[in-house]
C-alpha positions as a Markdown table, in Angstrom:
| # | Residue | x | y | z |
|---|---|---|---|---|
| 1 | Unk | -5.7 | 2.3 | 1.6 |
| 2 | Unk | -6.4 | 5.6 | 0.0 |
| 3 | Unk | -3.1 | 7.5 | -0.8 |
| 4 | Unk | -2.1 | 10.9 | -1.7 |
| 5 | Unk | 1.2 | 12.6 | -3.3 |
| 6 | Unk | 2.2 | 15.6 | -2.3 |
| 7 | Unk | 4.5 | 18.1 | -0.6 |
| 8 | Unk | 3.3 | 18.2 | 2.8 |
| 9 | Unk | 3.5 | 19.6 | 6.3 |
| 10 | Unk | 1.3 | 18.3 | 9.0 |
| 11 | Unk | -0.3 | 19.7 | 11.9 |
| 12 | Unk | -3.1 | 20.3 | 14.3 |
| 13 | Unk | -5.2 | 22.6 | 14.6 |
| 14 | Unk | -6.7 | 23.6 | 18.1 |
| 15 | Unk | -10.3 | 23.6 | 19.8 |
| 16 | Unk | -11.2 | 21.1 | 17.9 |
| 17 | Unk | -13.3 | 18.0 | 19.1 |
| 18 | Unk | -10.8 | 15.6 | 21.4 |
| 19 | Unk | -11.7 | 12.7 | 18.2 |
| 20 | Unk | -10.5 | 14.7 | 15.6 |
| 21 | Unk | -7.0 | 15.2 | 14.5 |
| 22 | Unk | -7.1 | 17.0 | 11.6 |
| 23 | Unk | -3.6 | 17.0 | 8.9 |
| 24 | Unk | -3.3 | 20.1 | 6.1 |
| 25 | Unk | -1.5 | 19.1 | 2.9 |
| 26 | Unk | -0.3 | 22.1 | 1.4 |
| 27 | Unk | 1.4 | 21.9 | -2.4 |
| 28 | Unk | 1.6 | 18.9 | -4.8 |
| 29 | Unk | -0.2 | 15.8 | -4.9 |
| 30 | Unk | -1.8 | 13.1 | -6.9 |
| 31 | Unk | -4.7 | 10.9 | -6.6 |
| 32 | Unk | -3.0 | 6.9 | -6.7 |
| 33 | Unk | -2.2 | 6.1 | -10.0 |
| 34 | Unk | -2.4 | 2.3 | -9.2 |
| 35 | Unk | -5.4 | 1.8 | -6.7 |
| 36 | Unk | -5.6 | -2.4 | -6.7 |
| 37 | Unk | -6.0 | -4.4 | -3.4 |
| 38 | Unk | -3.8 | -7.0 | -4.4 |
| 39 | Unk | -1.6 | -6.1 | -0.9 |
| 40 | Unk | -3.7 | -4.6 | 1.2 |
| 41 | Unk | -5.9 | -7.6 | 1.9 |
| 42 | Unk | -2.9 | -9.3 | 3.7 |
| 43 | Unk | -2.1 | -6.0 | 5.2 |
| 44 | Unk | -5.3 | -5.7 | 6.9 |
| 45 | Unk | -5.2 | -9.4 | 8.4 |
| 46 | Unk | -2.1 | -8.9 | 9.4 |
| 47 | Unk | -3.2 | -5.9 | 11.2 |
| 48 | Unk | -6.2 | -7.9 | 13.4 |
| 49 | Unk | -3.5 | -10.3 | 14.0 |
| 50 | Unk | -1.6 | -7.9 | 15.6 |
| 51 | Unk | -4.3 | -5.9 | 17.5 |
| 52 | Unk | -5.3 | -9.1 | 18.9 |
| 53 | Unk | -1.8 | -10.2 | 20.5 |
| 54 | Unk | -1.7 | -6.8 | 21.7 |
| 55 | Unk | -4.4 | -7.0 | 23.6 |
| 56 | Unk | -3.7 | -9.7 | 25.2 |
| 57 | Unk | 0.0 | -8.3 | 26.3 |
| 58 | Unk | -1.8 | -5.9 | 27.5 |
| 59 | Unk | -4.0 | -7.8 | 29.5 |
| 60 | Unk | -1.6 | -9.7 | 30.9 |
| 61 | Unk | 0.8 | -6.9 | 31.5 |
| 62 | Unk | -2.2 | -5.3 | 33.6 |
| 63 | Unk | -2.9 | -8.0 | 35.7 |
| 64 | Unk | 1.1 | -8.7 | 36.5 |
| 65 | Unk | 1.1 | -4.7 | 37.6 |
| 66 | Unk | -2.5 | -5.0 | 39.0 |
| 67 | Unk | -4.0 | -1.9 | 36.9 |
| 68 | Unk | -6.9 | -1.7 | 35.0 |
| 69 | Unk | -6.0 | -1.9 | 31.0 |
| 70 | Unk | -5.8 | 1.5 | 29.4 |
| 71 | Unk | -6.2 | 1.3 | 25.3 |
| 72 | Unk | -7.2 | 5.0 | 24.7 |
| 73 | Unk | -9.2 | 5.5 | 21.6 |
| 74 | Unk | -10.3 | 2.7 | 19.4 |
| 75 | Unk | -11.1 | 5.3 | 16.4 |
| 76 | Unk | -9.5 | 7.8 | 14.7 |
| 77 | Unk | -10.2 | 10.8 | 11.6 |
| 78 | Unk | -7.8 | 12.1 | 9.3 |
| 79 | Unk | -9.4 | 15.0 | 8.0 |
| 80 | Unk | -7.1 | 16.8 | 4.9 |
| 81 | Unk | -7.1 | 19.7 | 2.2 |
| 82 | Unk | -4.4 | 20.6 | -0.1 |
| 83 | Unk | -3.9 | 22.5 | -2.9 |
| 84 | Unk | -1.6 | 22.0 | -5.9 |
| 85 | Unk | -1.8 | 24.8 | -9.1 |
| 86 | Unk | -1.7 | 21.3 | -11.7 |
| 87 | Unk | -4.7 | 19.5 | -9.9 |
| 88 | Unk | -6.7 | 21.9 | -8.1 |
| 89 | Unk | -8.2 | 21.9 | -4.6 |
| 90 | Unk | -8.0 | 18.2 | -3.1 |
| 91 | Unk | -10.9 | 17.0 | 0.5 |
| 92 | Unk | -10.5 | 14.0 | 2.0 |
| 93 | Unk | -10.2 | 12.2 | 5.2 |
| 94 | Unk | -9.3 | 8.8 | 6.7 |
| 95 | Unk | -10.9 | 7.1 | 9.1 |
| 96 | Unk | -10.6 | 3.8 | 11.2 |
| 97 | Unk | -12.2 | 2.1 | 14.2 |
| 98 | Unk | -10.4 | -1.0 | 15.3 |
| 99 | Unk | -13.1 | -2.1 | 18.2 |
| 100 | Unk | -16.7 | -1.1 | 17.8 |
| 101 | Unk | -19.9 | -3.4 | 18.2 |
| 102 | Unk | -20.0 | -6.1 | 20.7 |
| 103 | Unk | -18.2 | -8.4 | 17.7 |
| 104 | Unk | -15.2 | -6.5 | 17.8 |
| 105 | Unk | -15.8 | -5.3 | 14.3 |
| 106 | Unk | -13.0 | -3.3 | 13.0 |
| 107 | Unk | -13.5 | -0.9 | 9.7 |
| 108 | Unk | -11.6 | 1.6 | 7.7 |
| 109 | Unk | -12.9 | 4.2 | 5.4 |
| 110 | Unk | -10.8 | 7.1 | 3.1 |
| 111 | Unk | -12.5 | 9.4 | 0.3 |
| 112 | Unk | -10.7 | 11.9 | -1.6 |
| 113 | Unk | -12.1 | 14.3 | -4.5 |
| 114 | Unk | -10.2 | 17.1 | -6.5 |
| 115 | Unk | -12.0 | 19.8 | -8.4 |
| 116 | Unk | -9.2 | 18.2 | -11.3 |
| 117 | Unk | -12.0 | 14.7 | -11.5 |
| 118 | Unk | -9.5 | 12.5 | -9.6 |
| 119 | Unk | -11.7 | 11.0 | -6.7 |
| 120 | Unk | -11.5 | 8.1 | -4.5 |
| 121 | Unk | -13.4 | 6.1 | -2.2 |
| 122 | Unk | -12.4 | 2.5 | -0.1 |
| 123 | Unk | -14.2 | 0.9 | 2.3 |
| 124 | Unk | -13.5 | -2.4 | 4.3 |
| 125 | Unk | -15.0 | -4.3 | 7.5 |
| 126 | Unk | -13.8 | -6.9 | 9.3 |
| 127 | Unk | -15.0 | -9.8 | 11.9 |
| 128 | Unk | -12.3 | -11.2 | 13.8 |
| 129 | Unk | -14.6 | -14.5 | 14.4 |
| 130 | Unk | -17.3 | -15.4 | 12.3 |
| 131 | Unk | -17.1 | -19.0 | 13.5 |
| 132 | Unk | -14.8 | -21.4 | 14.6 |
| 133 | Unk | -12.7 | -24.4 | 12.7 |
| 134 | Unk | -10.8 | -27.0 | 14.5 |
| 135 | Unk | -10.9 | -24.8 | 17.4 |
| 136 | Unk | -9.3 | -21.5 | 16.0 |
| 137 | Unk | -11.2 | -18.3 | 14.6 |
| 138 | Unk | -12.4 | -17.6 | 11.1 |
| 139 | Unk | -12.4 | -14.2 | 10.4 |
| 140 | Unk | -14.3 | -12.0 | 7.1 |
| 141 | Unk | -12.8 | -8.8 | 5.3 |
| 142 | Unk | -14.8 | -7.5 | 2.9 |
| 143 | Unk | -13.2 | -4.6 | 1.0 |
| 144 | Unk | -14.8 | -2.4 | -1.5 |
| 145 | Unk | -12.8 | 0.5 | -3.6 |
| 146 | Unk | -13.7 | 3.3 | -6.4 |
| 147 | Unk | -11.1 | 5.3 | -8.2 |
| 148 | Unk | -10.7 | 7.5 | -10.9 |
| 149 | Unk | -7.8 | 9.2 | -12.1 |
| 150 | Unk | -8.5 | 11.4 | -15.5 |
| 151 | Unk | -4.5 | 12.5 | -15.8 |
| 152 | Unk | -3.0 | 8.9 | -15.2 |
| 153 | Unk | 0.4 | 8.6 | -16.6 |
| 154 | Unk | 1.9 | 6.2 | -18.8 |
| 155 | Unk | 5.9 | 5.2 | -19.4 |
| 156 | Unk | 5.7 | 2.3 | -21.0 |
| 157 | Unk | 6.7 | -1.4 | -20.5 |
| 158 | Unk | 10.0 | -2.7 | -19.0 |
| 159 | Unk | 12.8 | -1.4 | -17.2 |
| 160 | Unk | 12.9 | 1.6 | -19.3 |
| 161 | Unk | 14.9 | 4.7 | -19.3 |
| 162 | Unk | 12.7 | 7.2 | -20.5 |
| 163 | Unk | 12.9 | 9.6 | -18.0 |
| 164 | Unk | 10.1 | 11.1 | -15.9 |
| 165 | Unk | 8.3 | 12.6 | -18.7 |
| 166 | Unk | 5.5 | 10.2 | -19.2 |
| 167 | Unk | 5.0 | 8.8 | -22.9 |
| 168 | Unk | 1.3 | 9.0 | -23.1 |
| 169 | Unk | -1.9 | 9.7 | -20.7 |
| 170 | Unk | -5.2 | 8.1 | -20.4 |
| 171 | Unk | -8.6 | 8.4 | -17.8 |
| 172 | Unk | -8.7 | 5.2 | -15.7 |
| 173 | Unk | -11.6 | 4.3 | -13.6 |
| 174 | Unk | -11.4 | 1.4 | -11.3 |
| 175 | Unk | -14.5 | -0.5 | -9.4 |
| 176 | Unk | -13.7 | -3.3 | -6.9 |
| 177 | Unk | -15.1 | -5.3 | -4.4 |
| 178 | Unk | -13.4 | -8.4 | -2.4 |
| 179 | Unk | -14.5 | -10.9 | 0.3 |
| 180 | Unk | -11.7 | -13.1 | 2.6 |
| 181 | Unk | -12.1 | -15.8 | 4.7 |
| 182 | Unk | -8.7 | -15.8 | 6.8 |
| 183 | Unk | -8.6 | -19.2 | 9.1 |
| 184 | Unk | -6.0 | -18.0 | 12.0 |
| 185 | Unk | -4.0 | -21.5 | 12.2 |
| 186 | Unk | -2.1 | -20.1 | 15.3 |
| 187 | Unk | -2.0 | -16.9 | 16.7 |
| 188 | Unk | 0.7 | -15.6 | 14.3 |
| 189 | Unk | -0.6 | -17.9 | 11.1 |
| 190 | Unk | -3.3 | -17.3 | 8.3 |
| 191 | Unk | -4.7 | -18.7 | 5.8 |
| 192 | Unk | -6.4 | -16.7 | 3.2 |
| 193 | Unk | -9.0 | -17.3 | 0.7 |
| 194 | Unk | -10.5 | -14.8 | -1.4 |
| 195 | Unk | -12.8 | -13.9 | -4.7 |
| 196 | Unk | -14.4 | -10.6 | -5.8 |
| 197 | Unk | -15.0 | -8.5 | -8.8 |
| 198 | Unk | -12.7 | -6.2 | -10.8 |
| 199 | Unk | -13.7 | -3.4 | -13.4 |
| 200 | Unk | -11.7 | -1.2 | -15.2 |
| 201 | Unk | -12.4 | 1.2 | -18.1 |
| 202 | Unk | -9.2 | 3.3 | -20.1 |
| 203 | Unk | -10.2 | 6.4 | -21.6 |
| 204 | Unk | -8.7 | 9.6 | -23.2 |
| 205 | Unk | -9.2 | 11.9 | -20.1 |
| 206 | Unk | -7.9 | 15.2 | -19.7 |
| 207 | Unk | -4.1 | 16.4 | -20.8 |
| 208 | Unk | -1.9 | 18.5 | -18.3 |
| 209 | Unk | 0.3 | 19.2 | -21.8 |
| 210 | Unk | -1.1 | 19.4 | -24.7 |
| 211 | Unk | 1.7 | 18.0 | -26.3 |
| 212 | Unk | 1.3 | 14.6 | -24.4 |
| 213 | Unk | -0.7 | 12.1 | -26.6 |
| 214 | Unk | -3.7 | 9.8 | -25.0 |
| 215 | Unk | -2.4 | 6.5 | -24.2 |
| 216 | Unk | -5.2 | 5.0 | -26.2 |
| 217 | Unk | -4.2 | 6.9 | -29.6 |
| 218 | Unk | -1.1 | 6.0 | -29.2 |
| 219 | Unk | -0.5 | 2.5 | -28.1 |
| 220 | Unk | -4.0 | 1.3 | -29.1 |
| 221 | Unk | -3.0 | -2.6 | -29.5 |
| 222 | Unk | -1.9 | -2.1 | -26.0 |
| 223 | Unk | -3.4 | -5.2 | -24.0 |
| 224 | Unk | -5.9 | -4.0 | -21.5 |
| 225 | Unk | -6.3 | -0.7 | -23.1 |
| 226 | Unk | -10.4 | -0.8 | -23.4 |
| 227 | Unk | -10.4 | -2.1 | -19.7 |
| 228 | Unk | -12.1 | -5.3 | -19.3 |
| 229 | Unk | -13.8 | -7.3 | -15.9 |
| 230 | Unk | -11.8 | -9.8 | -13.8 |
| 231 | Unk | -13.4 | -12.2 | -11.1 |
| 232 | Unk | -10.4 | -13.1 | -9.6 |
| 233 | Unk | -9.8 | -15.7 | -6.7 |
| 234 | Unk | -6.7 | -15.8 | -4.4 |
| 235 | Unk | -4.9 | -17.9 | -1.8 |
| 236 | Unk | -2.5 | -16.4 | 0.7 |
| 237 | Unk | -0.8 | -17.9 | 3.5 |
| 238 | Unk | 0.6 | -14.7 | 6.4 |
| 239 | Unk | 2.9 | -15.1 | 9.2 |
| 240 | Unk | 3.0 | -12.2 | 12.4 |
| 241 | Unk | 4.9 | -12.2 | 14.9 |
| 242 | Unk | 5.0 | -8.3 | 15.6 |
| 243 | Unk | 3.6 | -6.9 | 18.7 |
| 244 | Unk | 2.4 | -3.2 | 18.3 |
| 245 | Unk | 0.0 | -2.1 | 15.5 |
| 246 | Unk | 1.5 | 0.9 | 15.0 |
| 247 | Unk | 4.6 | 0.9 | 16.3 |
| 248 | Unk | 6.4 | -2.1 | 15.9 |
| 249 | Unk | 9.8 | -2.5 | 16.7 |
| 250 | Unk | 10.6 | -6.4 | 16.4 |
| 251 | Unk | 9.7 | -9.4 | 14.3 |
| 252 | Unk | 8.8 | -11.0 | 10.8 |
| 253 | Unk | 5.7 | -9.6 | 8.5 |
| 254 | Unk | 5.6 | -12.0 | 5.7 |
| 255 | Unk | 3.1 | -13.6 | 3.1 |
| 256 | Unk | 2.8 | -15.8 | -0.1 |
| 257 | Unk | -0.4 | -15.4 | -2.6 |
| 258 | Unk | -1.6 | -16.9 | -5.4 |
| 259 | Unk | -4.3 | -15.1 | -7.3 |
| 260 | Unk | -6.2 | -16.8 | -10.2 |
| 261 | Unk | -8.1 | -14.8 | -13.0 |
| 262 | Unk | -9.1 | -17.6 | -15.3 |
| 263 | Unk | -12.1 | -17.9 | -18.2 |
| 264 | Unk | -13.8 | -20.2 | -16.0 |
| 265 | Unk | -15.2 | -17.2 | -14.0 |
| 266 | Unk | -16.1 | -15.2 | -17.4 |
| 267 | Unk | -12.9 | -13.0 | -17.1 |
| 268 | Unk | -11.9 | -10.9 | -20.0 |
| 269 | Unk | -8.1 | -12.0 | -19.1 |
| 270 | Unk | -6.3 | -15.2 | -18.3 |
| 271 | Unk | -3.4 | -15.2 | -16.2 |
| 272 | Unk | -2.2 | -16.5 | -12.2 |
| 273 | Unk | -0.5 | -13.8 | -10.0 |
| 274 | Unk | 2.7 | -15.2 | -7.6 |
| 275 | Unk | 3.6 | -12.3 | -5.2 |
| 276 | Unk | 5.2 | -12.8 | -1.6 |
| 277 | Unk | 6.6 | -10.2 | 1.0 |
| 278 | Unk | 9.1 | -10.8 | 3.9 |
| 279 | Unk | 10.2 | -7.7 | 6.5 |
| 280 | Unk | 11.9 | -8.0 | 9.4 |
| 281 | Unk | 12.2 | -5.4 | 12.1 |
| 282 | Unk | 14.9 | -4.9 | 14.6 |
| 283 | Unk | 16.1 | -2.7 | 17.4 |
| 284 | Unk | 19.6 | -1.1 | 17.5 |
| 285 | Unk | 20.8 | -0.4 | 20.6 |
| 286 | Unk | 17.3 | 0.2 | 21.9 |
| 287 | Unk | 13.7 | 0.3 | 20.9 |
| 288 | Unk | 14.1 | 3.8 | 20.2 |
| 289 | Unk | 16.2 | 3.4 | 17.3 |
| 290 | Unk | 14.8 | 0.7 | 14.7 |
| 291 | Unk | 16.2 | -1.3 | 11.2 |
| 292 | Unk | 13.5 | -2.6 | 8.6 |
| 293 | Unk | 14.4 | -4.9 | 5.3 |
| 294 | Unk | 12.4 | -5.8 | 3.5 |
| 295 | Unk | 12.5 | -8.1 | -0.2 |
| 296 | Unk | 9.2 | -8.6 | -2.0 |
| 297 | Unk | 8.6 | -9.9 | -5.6 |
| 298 | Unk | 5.7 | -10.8 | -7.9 |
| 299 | Unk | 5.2 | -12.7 | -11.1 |
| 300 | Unk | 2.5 | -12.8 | -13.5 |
| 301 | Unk | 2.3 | -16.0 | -15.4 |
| 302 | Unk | -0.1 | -16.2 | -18.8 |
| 303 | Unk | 0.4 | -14.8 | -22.5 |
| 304 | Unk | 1.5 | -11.6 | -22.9 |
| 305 | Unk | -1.6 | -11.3 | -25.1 |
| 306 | Unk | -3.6 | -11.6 | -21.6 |
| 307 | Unk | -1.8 | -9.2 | -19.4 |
| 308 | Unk | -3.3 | -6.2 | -18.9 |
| 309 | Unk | -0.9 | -3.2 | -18.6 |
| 310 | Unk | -2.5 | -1.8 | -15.9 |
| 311 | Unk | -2.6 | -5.1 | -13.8 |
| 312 | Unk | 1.3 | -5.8 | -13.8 |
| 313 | Unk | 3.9 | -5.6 | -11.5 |
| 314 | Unk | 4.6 | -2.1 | -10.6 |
| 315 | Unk | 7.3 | -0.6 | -9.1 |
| 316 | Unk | 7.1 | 3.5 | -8.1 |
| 317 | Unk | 4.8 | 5.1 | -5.7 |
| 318 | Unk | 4.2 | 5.2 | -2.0 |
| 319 | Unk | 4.5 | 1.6 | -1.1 |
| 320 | Unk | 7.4 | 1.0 | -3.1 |
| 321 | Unk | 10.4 | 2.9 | -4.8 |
| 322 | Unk | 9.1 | 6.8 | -3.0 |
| 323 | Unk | 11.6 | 8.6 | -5.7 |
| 324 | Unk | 9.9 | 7.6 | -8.9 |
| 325 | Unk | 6.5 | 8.5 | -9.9 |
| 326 | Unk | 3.4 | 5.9 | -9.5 |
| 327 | Unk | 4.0 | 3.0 | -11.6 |
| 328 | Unk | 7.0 | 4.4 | -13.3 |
| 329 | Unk | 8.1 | 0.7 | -14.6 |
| 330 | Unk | 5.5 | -1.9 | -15.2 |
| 331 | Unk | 6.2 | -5.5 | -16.2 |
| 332 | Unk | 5.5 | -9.3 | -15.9 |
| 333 | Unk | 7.7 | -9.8 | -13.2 |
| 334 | Unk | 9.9 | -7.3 | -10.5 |
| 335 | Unk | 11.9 | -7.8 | -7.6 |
| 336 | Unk | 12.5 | -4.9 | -4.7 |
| 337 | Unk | 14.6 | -4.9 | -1.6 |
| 338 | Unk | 14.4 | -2.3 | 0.9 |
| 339 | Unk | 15.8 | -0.9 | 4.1 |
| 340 | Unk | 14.3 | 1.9 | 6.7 |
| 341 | Unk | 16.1 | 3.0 | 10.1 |
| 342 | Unk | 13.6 | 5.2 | 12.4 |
| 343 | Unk | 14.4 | 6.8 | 15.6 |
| 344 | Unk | 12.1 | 8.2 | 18.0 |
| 345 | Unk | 11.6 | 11.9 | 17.6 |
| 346 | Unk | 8.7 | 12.7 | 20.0 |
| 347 | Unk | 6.5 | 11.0 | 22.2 |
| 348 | Unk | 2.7 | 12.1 | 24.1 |
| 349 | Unk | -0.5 | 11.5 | 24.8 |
| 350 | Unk | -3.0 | 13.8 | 23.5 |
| 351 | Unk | -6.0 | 14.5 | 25.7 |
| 352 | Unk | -5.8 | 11.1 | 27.2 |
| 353 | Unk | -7.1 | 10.0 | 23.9 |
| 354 | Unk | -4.1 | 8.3 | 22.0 |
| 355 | Unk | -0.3 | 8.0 | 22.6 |
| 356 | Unk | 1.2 | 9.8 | 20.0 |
| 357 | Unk | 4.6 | 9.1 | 18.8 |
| 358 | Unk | 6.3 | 10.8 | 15.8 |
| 359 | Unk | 9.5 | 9.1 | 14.7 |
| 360 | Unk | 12.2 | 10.6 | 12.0 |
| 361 | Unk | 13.0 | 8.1 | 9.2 |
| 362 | Unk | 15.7 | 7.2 | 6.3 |
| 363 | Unk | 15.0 | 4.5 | 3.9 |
| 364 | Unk | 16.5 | 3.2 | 0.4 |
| 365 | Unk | 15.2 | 0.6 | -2.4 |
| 366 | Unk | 16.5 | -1.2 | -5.0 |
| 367 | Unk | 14.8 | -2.9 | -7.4 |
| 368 | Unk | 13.9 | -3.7 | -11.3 |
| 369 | Unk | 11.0 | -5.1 | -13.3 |
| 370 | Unk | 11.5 | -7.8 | -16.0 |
| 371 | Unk | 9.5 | -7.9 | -19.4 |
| 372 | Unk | 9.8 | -11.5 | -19.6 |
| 373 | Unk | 11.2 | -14.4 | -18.4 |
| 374 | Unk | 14.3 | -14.0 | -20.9 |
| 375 | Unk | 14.9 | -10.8 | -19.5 |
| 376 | Unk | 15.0 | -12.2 | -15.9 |
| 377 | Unk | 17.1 | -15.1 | -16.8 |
| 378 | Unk | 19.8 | -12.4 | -18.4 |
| 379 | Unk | 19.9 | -10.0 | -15.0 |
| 380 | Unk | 20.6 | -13.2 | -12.9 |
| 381 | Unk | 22.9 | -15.3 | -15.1 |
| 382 | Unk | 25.4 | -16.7 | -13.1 |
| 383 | Unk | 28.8 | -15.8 | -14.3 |
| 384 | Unk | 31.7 | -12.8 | -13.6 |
| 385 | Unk | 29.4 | -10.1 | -14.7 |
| 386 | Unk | 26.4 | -11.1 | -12.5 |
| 387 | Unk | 27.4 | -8.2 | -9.7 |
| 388 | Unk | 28.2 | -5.7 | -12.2 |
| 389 | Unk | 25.1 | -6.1 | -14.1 |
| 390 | Unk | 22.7 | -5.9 | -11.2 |
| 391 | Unk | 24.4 | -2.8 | -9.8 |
| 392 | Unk | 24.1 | -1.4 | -13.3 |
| 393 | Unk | 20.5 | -2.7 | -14.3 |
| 394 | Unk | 18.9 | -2.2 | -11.1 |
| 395 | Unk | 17.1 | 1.3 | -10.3 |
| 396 | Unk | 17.6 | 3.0 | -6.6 |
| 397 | Unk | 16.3 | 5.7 | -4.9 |
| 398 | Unk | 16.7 | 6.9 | -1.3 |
| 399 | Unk | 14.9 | 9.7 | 1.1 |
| 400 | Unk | 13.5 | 10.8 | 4.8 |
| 401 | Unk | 10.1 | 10.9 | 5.9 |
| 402 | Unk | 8.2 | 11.4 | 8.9 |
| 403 | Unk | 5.9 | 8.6 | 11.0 |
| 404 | Unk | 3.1 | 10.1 | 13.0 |
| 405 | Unk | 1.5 | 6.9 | 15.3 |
| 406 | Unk | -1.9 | 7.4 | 17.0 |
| 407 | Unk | -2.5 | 5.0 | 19.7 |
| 408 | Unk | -3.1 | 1.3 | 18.3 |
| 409 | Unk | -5.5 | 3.3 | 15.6 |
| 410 | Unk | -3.6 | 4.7 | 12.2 |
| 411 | Unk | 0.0 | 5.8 | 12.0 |
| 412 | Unk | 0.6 | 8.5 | 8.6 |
| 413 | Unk | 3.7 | 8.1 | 6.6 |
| 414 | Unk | 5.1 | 11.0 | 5.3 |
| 415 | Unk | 7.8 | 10.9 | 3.0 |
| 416 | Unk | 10.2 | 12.5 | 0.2 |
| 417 | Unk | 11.9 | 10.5 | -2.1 |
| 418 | Unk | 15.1 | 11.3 | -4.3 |
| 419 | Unk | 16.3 | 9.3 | -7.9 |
| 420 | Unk | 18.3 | 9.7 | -10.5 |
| 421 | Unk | 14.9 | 11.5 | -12.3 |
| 422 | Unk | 13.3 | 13.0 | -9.9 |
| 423 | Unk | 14.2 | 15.4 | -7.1 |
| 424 | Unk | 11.8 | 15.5 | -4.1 |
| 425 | Unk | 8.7 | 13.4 | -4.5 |
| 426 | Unk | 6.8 | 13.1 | -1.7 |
| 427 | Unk | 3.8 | 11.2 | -0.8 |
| 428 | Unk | 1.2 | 10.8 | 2.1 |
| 429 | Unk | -0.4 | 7.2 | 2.8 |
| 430 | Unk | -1.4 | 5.2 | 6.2 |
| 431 | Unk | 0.1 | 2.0 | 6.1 |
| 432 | Unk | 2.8 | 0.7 | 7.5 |
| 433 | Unk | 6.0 | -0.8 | 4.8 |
| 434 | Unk | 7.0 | -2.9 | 7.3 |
């Protein structure tokens, strides 16, 4: 998914065509500093797992009632503009059909360009049945991406404290493409298997502050710093039990992935990626007032000589840690946990197209990265001071955000996020955390 930072207010605009909704992003942003598919992949299955036991609620709840089913919508634009006096005049928009064709093809698209050079584009289509094994459906997400990012910021390695004044700067430009075959075991199991093509190239790019140095000046034994071409190839196991796309209020979204870049392939790196993801959702008192958790973690194993800094585990940004800029700390290894309560602010259906529901929300993180294994076996040594130094070592942040759901088609998270270094980031993405 293609995501923004900024400081936003959203809105719509009237007499506009009933499929457009349109959102205005007025102040900061940035294009995504770290614009891998390494999640989204499971994401997205996830997501046709959940459209598809929706449907069939629905269905079912139809019939028991004796009314014709209503879905509303299957598509839906996100037009935006913003403006920001650092990065210039930012277009975009986000669009997503979740039922079109007679397959039942579902397909996302987002672009984003800024008169600063930052500029985005990701694409991805998937067939909920391409054939049949054992009885159950195969499905096929491809996924294509291209970012660049001339002003991407670099804090160095670790679970640092050097503030959020970036050490260095650099251009990065990203080009990716991915294919998944995703066997649905049972109706809330997956099995994953994927392979594509990865290339990145670091450059000196453009300097907000003159006084910043170019990451590749700087730190030029830096591994990864000339970029390089990966072919990686992943397995992932996902479990679903949720039942609303966009507004889910109970059940488990988990996965486990192993992703291979090996010189086998021709790769210009050599490591294996470990990453998994559990959340659980739950109502309190009713389903108008909902608890998330979440704990994720992710491990790269190979020689620090074949890591490439700007393939490691990253914690800052939208999808993780909202009040610390985009990969503030980067590392072979991190571990997050996470918490979210939402309550229903407003709820209604616009034009008979979607239901619309906009929910208030407060979350909180915790988590650190790890330079090395020596480094994680020191945070979690087991003796008197284990509680003290994980409350100490450990790095928080907290904020409020808003959720805007349409229908069963996109839902827009916007939030603002507080830490000990920064006061009031905030950041625009369409994704669900959990």
């Amino acid at each position: 998914m293609i995501r923004r930072k900024h400081s936003a207010r959203p809105g719509r605009l009237p007499g506009l065509p009933e499929s457009l909704c349109i959102l205005l992003v007025l102040g900061g942003f940035a294009v995504p500093a770290r614009a891998g598919l390494n999640a989204s992949t499971e994401n997205s299955i996830s997501q046709i797992m959940i459209q598809s036991t929706y449907a069939r609620s629905s269905e079912a709840a139809a019939q028991r009632a004796g009314t014709p089913v209503h879905t509303g919508s299957h598509s839906a634009i996100l037009p935006q503009v913003a403006e920001s006096a650092s990065e210039g005049l930012l277009v975009g928009f986000e669009y997503a059909n979740r039922d079109f064709t007679p397959a039942h093809l579902t397909g996302s698209a987002g672009v984003v360009y800024t008169t600063e050079g930052q500029r985005a584009f990701d694409g991805s289509m998937l067939v909920p049945e391409v054939f049949t094994l054992a009885g159950r459906p195969v499905l096929n997400l491809v996924q294509v991406q291209y970012f660049e990012d001339p002003t991407q910021e670099y804090f160095g390695l670790g679970n640092n404290s050097v503030g959020s004044n970036p050490l260095s700067t650099h251009r990065i430009r990203r080009e990716t493409a991915l294919e998944t075959l995703g066997w649905r075991v049972t109706p809330w199991v997956t099995v994953a298997l994927g392979a594509g093509v990865n290339h990145v190239s670091i450059g000196r790019g453009v300097r907000e502050n003159a006084a910043t140095p170019y990451t590749v000046d700087l730190y030029p034994n830096l591994v990864g710093i000339h970029g390089g071409m990966t072919s990686p190839v992943s397995l992932s196991v996902i479990y679903d039990d949720r039942r609303n796309l966009t507004e889910p209020s109970r059940g488990w979204n988990a996965y486990v992935k192993v992703q291979h870049v090996g010189p086998e392939l021709g790769n210009d790196y050599h490591y294996t990626r470990y990453a998994f993801s559990a959340s659980y959702l739950f109502p309190v008192v009713n389903a108008d007032h909902i608890m998330g958790v979440r704990l994720r973690g992710e491990y790269l194993n190979g020689s620090v000589h074949q890591l490439p800094f700007y393939e490691l585990a990253s914690l800052g940004g939208d999808q993780n840690m909202e009040g610390y800029h985009k990969n503030r700390f980067l590392g072979q290894s991190d571990i997050l946990f996470s918490t979210e309560y939402r309550q229903k602010l407003s709820r209604f259906n616009w034009h008979d197209i979607w239901h619309v529901r906009i929910d208030g929300v407060l979350f909180g993180d915790a988590g650190r990265v790890f330079i090395d294994a020596k480094a994680r076996q020191d945070q979690f040594r087991v003796n008197g001071d284990l509680i003290t130094r994980v409350i100490h070592n450990f790095r928080y942040d907290y904020g409020a955000g808003l959720r805007i759901a349409l229908g069963q088609v996109l839902v827009a998270r916007l939030d603002l996020g507080f830490s000990q270094e920064n006061k009031g980031l905030s950041y625009l993405s369409f994704s669900e955390v959990f």
